[in-house]
PQR file with spaces between the fields and no chain letter, atoms N, CA, C, O and H, PARSE charges and radii, in Angstrom:
ATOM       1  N    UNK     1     161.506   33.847  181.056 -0.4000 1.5000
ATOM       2  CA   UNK     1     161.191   35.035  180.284 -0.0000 2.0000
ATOM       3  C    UNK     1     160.047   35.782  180.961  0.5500 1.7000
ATOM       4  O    UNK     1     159.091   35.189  181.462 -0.5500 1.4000
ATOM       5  N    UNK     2     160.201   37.273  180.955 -0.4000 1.5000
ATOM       6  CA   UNK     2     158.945   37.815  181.623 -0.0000 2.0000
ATOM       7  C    UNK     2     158.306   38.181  180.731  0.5500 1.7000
ATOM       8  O    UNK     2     158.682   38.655  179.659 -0.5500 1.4000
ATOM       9  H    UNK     2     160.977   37.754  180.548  0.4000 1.0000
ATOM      10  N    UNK     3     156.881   37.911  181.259 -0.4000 1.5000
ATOM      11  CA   UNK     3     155.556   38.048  180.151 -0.0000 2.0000
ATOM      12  C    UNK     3     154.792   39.490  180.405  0.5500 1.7000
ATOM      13  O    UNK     3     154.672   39.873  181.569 -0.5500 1.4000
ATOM      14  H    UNK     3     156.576   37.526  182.130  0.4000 1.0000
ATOM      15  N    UNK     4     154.334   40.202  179.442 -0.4000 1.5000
ATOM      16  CA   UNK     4     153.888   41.059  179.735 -0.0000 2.0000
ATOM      17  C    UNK     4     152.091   40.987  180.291  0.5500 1.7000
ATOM      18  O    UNK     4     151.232   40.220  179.857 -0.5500 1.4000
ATOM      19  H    UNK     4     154.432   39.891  178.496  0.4000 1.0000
ATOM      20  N    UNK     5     151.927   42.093  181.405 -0.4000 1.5000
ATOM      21  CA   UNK     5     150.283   41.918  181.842 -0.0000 2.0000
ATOM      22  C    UNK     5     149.365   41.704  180.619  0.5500 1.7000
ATOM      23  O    UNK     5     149.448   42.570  179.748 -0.5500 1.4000
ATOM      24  H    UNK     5     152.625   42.716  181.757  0.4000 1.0000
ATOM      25  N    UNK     6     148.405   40.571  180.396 -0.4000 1.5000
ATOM      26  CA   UNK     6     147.800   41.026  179.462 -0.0000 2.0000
ATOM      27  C    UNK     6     146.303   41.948  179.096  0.5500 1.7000
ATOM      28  O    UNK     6     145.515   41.629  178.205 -0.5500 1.4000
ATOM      29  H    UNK     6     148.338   39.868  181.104  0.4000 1.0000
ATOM      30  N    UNK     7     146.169   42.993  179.900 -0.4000 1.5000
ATOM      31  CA   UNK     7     145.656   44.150  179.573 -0.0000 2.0000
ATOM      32  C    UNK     7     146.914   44.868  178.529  0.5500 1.7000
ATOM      33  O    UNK     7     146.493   45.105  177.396 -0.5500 1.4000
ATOM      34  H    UNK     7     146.809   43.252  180.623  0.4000 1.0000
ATOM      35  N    UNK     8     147.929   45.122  178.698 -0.4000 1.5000
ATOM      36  CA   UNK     8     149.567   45.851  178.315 -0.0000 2.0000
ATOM      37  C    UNK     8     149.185   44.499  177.184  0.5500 1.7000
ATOM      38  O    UNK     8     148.682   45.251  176.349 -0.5500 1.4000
ATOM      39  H    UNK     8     148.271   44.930  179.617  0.4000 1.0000
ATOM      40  N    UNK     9     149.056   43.230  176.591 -0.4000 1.5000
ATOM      41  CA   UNK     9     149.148   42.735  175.536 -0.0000 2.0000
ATOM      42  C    UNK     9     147.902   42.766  175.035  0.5500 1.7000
ATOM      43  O    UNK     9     147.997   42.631  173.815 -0.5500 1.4000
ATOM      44  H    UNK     9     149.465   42.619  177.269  0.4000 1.0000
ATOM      45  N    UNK    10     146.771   42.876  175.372 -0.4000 1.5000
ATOM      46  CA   UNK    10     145.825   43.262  174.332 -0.0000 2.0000
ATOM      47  C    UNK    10     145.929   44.603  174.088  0.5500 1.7000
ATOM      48  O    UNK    10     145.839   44.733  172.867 -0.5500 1.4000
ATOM      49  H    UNK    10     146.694   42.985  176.363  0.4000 1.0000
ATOM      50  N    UNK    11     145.999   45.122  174.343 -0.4000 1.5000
ATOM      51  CA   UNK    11     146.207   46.864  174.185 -0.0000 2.0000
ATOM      52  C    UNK    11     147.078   46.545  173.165  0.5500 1.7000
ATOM      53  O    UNK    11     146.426   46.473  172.123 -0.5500 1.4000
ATOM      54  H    UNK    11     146.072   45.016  175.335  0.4000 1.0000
ATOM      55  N    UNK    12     148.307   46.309  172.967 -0.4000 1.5000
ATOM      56  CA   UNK    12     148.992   46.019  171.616 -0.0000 2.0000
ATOM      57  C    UNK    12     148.876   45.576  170.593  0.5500 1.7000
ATOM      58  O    UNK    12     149.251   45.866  169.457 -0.5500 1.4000
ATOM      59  H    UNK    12     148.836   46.367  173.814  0.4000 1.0000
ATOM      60  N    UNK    13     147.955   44.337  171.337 -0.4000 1.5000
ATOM      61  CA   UNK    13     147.580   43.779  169.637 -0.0000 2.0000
ATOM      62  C    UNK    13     146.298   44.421  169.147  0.5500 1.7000
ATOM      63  O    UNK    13     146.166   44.427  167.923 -0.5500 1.4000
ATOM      64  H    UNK    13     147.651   44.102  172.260  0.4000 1.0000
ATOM      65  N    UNK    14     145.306   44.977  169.886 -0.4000 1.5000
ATOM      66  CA   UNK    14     144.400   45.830  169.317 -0.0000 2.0000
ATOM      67  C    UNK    14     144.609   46.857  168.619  0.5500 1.7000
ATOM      68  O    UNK    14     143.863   47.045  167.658 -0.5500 1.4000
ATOM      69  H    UNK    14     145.414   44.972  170.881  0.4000 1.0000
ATOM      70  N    UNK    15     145.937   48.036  168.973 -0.4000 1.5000
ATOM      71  CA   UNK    15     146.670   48.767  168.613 -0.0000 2.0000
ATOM      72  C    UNK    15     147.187   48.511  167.155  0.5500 1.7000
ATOM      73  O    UNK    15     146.838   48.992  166.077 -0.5500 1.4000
ATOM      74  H    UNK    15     146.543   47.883  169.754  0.4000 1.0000
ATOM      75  N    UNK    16     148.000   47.723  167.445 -0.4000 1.5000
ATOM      76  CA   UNK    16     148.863   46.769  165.969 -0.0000 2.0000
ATOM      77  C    UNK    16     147.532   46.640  164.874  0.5500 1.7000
ATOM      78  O    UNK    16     147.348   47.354  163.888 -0.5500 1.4000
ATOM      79  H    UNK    16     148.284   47.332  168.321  0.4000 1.0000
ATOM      80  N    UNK    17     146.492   45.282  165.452 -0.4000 1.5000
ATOM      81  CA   UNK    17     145.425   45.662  164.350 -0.0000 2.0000
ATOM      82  C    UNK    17     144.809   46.791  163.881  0.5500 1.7000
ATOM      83  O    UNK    17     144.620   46.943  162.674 -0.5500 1.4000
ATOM      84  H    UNK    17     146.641   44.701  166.253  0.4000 1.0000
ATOM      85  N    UNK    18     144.487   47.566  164.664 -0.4000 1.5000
ATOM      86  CA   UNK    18     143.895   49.170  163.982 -0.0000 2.0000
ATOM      87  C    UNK    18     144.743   49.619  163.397  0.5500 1.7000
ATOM      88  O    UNK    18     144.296   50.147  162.379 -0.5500 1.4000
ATOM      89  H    UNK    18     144.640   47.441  165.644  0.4000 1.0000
ATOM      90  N    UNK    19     146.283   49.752  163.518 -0.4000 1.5000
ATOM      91  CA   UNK    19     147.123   50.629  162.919 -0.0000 2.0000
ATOM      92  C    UNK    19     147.401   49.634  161.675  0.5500 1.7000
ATOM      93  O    UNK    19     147.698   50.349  160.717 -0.5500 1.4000
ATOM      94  H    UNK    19     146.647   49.323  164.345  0.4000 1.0000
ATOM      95  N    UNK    20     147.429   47.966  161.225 -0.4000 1.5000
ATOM      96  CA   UNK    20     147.612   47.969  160.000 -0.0000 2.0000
ATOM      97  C    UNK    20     146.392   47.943  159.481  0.5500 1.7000
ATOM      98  O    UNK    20     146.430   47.387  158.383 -0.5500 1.4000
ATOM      99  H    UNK    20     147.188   47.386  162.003  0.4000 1.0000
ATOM     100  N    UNK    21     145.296   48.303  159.784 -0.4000 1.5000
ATOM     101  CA   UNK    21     144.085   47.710  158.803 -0.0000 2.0000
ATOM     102  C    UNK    21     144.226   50.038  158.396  0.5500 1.7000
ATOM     103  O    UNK    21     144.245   50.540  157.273 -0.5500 1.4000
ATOM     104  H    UNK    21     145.266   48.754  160.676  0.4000 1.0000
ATOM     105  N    UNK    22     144.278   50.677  159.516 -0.4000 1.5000
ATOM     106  CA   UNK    22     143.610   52.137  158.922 -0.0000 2.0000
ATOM     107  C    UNK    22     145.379   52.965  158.861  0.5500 1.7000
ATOM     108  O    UNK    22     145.226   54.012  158.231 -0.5500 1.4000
ATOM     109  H    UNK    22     144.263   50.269  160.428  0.4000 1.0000
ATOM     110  N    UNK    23     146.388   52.865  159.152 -0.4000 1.5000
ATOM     111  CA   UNK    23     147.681   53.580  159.044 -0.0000 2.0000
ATOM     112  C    UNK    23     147.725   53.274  157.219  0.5500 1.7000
ATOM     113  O    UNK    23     147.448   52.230  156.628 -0.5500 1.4000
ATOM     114  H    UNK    23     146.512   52.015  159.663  0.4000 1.0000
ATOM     115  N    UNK    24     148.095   54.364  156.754 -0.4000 1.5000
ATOM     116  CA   UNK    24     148.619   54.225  155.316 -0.0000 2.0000
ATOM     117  C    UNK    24     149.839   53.615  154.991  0.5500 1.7000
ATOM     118  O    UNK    24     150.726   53.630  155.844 -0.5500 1.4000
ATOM     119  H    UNK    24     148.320   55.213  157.234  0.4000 1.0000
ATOM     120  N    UNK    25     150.013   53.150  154.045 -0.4000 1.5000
ATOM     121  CA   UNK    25     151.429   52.456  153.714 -0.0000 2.0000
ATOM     122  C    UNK    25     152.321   53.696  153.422  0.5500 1.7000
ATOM     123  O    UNK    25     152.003   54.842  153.106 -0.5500 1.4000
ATOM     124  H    UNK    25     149.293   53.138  153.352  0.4000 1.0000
ATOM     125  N    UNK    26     153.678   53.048  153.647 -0.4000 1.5000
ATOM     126  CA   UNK    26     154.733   53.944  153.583 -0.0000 2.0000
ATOM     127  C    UNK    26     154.726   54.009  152.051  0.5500 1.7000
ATOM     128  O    UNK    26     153.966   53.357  151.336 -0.5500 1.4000
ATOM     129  H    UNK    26     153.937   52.117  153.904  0.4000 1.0000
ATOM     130  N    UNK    27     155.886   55.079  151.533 -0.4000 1.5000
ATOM     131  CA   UNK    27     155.925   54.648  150.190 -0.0000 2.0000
ATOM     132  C    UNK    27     156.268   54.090  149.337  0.5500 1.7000
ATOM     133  O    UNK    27     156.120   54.500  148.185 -0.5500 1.4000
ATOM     134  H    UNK    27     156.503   55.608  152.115  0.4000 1.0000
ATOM     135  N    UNK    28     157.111   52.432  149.792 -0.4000 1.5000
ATOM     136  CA   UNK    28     157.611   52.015  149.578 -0.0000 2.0000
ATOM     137  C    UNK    28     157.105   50.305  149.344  0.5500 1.7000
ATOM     138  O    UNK    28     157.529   49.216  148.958 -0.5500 1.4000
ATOM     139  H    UNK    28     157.232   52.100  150.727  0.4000 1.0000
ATOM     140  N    UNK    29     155.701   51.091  149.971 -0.4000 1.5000
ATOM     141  CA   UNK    29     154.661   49.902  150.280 -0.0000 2.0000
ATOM     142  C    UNK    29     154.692   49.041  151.048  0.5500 1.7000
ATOM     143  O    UNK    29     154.300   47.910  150.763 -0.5500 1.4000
ATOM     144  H    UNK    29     155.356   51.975  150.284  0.4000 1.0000
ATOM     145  N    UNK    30     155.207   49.394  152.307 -0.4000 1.5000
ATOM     146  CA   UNK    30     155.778   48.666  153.296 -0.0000 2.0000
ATOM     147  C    UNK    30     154.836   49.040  154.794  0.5500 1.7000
ATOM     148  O    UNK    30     155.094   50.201  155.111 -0.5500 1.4000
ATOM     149  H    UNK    30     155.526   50.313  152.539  0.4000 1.0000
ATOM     150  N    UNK    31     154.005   48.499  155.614 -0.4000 1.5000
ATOM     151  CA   UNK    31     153.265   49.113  156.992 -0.0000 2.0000
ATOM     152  C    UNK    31     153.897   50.169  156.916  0.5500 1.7000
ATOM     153  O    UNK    31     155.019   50.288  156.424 -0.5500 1.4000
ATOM     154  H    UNK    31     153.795   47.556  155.356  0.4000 1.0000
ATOM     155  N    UNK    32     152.861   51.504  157.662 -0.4000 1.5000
ATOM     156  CA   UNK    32     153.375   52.901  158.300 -0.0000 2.0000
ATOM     157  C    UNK    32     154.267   52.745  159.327  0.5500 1.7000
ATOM     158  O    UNK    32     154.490   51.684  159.910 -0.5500 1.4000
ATOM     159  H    UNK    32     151.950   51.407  158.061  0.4000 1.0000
ATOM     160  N    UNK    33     154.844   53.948  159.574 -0.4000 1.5000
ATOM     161  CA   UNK    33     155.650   54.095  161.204 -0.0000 2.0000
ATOM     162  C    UNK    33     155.086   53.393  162.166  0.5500 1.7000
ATOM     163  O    UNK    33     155.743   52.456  162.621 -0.5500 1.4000
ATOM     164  H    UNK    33     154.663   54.810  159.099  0.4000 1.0000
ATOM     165  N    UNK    34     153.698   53.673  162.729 -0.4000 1.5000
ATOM     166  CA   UNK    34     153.174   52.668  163.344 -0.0000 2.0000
ATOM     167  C    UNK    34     152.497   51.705  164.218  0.5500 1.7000
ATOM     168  O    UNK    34     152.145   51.567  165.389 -0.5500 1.4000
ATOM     169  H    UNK    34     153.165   54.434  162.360  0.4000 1.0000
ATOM     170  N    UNK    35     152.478   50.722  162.358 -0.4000 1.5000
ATOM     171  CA   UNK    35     152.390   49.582  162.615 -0.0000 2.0000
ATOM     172  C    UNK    35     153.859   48.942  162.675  0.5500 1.7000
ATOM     173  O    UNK    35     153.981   48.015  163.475 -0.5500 1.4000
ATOM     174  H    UNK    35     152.764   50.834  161.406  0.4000 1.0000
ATOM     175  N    UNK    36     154.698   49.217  162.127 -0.4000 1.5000
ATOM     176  CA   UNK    36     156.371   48.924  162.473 -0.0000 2.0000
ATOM     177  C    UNK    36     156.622   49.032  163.950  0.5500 1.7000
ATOM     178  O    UNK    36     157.200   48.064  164.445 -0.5500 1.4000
ATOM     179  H    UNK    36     154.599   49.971  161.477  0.4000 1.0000
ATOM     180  N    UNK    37     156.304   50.006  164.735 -0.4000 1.5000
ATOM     181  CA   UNK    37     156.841   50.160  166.163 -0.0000 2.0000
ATOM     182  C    UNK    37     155.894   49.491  167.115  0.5500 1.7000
ATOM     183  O    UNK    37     156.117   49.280  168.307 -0.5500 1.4000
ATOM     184  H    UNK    37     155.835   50.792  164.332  0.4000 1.0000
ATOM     185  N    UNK    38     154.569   49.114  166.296 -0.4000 1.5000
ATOM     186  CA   UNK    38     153.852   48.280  167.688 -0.0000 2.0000
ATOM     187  C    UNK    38     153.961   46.747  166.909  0.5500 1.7000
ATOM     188  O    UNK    38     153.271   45.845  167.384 -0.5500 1.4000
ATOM     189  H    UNK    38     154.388   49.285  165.328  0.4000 1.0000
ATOM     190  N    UNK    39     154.646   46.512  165.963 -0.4000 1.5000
ATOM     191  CA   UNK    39     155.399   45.212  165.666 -0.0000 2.0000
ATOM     192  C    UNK    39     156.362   44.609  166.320  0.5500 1.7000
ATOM     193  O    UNK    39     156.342   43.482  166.815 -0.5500 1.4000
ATOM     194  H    UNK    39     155.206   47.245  165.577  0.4000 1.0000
ATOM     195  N    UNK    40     157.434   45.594  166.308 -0.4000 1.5000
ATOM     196  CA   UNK    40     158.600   45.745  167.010 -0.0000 2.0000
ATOM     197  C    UNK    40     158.235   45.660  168.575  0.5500 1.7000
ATOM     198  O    UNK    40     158.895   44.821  169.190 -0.5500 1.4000
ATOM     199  H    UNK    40     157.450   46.509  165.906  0.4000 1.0000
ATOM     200  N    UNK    41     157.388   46.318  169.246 -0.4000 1.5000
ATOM     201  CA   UNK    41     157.006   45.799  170.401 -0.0000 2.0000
ATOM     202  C    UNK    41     156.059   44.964  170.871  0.5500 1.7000
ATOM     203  O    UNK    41     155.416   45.100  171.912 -0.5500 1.4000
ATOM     204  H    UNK    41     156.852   47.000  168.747  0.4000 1.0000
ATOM     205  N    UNK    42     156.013   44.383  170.341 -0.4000 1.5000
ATOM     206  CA   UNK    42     154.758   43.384  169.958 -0.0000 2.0000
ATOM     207  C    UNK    42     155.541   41.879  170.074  0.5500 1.7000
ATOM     208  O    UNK    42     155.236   40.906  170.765 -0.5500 1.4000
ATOM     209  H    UNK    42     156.535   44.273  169.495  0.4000 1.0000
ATOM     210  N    UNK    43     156.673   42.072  169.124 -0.4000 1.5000
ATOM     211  CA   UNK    43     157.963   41.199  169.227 -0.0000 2.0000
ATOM     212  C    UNK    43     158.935   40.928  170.471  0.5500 1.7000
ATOM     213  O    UNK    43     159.156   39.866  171.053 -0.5500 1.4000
ATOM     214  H    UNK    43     156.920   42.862  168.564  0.4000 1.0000
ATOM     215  N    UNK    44     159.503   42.351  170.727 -0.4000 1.5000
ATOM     216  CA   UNK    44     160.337   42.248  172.240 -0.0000 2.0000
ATOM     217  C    UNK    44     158.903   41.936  173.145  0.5500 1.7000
ATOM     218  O    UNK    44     159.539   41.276  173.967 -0.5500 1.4000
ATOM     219  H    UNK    44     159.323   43.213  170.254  0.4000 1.0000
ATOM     220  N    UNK    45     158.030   41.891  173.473 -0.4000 1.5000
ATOM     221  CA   UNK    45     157.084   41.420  174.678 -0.0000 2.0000
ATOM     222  C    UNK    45     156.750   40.223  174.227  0.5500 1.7000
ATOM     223  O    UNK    45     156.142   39.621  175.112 -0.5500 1.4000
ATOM     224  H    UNK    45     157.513   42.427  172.805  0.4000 1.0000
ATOM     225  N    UNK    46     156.855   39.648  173.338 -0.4000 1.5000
ATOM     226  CA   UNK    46     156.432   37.901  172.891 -0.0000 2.0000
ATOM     227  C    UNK    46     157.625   37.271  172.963  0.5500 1.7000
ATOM     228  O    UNK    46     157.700   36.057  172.777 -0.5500 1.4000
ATOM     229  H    UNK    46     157.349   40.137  172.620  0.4000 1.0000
ATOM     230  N    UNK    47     158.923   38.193  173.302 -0.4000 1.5000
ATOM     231  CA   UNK    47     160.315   37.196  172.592 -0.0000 2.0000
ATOM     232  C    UNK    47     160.215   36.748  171.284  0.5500 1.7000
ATOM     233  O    UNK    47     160.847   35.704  171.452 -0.5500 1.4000
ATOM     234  H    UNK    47     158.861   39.179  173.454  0.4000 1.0000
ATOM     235  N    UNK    48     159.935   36.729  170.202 -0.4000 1.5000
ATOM     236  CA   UNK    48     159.609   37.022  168.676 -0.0000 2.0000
ATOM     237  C    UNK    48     160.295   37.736  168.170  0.5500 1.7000
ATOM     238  O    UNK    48     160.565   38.880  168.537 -0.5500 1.4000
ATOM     239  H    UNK    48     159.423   37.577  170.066  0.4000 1.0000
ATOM     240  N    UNK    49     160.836   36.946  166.884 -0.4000 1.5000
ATOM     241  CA   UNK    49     161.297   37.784  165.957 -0.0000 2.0000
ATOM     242  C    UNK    49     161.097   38.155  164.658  0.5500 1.7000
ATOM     243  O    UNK    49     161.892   38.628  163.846 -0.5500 1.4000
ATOM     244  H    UNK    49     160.616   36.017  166.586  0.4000 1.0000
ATOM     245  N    UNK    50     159.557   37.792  164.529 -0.4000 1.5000
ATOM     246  CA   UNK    50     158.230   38.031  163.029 -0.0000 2.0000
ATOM     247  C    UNK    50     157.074   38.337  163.886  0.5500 1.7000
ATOM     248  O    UNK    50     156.572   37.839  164.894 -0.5500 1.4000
ATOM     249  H    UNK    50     158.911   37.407  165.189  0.4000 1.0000
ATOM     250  N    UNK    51     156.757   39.680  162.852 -0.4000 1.5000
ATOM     251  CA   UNK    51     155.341   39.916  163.668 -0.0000 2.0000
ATOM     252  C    UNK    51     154.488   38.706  163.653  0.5500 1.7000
ATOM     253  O    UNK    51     153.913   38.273  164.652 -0.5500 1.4000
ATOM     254  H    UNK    51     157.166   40.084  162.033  0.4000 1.0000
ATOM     255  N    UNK    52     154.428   38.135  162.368 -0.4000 1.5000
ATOM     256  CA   UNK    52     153.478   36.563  162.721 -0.0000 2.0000
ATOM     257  C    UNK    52     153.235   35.800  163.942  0.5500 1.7000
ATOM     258  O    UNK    52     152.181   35.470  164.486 -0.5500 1.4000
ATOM     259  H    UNK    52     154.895   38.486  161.557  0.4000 1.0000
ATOM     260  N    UNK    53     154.866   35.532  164.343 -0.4000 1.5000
ATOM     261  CA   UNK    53     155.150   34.964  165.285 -0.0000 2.0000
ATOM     262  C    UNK    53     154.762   35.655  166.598  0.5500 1.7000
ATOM     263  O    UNK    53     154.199   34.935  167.423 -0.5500 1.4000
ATOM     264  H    UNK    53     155.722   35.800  163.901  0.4000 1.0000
ATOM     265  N    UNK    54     154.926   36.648  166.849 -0.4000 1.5000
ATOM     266  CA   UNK    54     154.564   37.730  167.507 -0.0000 2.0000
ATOM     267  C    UNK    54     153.044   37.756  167.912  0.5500 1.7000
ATOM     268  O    UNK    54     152.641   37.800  169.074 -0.5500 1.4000
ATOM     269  H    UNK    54     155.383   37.233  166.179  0.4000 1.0000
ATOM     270  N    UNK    55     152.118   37.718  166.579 -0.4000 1.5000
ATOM     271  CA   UNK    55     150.861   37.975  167.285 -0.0000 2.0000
ATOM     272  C    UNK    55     150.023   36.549  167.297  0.5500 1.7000
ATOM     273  O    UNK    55     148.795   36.628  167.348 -0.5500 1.4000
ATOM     274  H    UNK    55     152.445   37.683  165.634  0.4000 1.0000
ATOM     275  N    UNK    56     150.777   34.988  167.241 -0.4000 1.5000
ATOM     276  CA   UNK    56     150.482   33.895  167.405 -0.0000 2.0000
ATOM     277  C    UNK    56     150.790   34.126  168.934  0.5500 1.7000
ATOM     278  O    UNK    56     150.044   34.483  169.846 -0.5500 1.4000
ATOM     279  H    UNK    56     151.774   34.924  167.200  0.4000 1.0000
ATOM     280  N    UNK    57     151.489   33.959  168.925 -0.4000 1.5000
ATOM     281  CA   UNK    57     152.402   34.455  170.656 -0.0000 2.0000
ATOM     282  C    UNK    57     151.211   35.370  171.452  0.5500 1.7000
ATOM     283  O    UNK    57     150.437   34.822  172.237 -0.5500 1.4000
ATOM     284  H    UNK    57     152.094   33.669  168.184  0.4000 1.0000
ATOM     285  N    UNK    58     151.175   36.225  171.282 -0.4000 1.5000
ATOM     286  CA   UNK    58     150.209   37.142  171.696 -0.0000 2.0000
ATOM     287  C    UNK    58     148.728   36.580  171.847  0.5500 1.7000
ATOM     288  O    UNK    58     148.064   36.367  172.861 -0.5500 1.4000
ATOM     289  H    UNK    58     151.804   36.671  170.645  0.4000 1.0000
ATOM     290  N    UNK    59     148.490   36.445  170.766 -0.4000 1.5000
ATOM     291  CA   UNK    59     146.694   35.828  171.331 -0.0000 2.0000
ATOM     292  C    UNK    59     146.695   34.526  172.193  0.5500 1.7000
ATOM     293  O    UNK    59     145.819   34.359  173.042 -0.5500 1.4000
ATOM     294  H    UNK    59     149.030   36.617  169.942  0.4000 1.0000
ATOM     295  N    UNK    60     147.881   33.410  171.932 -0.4000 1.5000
ATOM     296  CA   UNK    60     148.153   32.599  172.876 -0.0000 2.0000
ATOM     297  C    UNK    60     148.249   32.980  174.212  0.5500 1.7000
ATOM     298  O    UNK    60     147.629   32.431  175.123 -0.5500 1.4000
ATOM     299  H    UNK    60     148.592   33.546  171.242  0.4000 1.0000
ATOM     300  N    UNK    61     149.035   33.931  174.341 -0.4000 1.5000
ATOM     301  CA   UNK    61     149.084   33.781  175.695 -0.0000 2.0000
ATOM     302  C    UNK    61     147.800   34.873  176.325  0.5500 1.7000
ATOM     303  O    UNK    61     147.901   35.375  177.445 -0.5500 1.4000
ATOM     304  H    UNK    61     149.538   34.377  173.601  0.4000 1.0000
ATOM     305  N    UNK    62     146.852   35.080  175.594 -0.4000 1.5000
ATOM     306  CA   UNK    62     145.335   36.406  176.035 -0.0000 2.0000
ATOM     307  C    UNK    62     144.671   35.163  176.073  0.5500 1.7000
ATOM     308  O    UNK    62     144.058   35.021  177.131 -0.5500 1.4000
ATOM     309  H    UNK    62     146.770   34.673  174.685  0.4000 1.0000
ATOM     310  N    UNK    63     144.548   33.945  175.078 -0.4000 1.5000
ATOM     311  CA   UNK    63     143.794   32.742  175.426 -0.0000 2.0000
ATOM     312  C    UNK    63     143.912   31.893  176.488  0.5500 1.7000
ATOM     313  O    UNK    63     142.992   31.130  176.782 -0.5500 1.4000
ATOM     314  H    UNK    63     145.046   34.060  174.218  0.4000 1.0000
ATOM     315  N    UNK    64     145.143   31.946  177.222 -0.4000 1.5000
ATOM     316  CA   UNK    64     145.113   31.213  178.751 -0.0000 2.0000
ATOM     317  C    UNK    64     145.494   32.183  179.599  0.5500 1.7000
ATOM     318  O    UNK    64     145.258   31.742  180.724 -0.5500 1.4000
ATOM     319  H    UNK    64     145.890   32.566  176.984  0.4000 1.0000
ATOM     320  N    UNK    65     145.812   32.931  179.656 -0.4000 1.5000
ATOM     321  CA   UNK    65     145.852   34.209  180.820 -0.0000 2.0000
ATOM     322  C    UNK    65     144.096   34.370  181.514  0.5500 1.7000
ATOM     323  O    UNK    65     143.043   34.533  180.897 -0.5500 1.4000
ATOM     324  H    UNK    65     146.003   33.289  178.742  0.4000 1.0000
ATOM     325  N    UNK    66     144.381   34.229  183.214 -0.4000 1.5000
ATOM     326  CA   UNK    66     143.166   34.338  183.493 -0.0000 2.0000
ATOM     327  C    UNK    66     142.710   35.952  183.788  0.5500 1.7000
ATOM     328  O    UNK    66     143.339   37.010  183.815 -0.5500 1.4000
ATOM     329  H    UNK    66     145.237   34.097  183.715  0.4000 1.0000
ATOM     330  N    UNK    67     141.185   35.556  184.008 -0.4000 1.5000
ATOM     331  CA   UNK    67     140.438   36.995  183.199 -0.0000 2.0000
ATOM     332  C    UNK    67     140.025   37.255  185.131  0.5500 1.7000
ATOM     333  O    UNK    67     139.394   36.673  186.013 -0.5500 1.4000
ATOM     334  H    UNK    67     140.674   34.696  183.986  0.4000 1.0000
ATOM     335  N    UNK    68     140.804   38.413  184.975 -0.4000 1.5000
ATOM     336  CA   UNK    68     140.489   39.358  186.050 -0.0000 2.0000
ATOM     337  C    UNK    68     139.334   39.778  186.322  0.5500 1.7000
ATOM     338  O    UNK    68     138.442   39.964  185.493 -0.5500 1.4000
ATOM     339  H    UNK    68     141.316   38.885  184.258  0.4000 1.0000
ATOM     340  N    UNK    69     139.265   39.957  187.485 -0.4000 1.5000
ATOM     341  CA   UNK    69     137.724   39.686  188.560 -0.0000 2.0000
ATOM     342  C    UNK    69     137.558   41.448  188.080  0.5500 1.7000
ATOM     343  O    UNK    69     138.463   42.282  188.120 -0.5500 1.4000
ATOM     344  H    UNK    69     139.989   39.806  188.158  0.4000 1.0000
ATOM     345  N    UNK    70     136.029   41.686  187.604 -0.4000 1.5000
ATOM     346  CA   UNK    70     136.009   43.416  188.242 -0.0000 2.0000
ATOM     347  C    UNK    70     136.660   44.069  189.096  0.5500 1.7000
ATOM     348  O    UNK    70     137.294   43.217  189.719 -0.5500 1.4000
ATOM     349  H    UNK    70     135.294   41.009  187.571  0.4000 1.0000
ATOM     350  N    UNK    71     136.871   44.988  189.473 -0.4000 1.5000
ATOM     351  CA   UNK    71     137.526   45.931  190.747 -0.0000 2.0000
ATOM     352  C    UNK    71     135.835   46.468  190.661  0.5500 1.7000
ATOM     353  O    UNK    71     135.130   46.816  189.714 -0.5500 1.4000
ATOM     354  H    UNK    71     136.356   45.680  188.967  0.4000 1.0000
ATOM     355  N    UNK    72     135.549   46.316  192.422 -0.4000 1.5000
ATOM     356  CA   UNK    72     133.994   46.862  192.585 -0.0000 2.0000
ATOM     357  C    UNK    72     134.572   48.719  193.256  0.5500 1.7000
ATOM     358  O    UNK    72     135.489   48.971  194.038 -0.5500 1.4000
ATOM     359  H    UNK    72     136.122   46.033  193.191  0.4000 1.0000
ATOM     360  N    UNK    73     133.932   49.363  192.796 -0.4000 1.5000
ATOM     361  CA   UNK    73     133.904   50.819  192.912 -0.0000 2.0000
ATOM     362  C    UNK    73     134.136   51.496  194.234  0.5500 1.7000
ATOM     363  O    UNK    73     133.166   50.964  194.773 -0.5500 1.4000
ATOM     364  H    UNK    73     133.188   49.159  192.160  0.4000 1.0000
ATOM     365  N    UNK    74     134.442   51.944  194.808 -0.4000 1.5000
ATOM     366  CA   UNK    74     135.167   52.560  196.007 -0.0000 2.0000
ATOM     367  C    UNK    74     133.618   53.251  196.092  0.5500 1.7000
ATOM     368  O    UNK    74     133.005   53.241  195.024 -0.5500 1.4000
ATOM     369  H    UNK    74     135.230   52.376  194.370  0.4000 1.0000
ATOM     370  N    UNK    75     132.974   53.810  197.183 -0.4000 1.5000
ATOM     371  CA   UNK    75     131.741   54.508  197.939 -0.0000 2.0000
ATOM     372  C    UNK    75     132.013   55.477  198.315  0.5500 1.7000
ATOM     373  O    UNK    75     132.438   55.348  199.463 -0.5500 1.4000
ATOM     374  H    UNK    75     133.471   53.819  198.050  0.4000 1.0000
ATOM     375  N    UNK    76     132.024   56.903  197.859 -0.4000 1.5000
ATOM     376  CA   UNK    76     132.341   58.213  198.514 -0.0000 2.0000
ATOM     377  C    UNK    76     131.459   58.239  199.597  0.5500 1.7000
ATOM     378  O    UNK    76     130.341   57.732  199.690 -0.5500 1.4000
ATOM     379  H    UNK    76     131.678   57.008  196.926  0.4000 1.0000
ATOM     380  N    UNK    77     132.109   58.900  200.414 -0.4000 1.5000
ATOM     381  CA   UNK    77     131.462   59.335  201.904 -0.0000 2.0000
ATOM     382  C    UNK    77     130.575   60.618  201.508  0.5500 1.7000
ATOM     383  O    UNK    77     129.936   61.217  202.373 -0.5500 1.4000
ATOM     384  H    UNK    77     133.017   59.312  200.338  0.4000 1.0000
């Protein structure tokens, strides 16, 4: 299975959390638009098929993914 970079998976799940804690509920009382579509992709990039599962998946794999070295700054001439 291919895993997504995880800069591209924290960006989602940071995303996902801001959008269900401040997106309004639909009216049906169900997450907004979205938090539904960064569920839904949140899911296809974990292979998941519950956001639960999804963002267990997700912080798992930000907890052993290794942590990229700085990029040191390029020196204009």
């Amino acid at each position: 299975m291919l895993t997504p970079h995880p800069a591209v998976l924290r960006g989602l799940l940071d995303a996902y959390e801001a959008a269900a804690l401040d997106e309004p509920v639909d009216p049906m009382g169900g997450p907004g638009p979205r938090t539904r579509d960064l569920a839904y992709t949140l899911c296809v990039s974990t292979g998941t098929r519950e956001v639960r599962h999804a963002l267990e998946a997700a912080r798992r794999q930000l907890a052993t993914a290794p942590v990229a070295a700085p990029q040191a700054a390029v020196a204009a001439d």
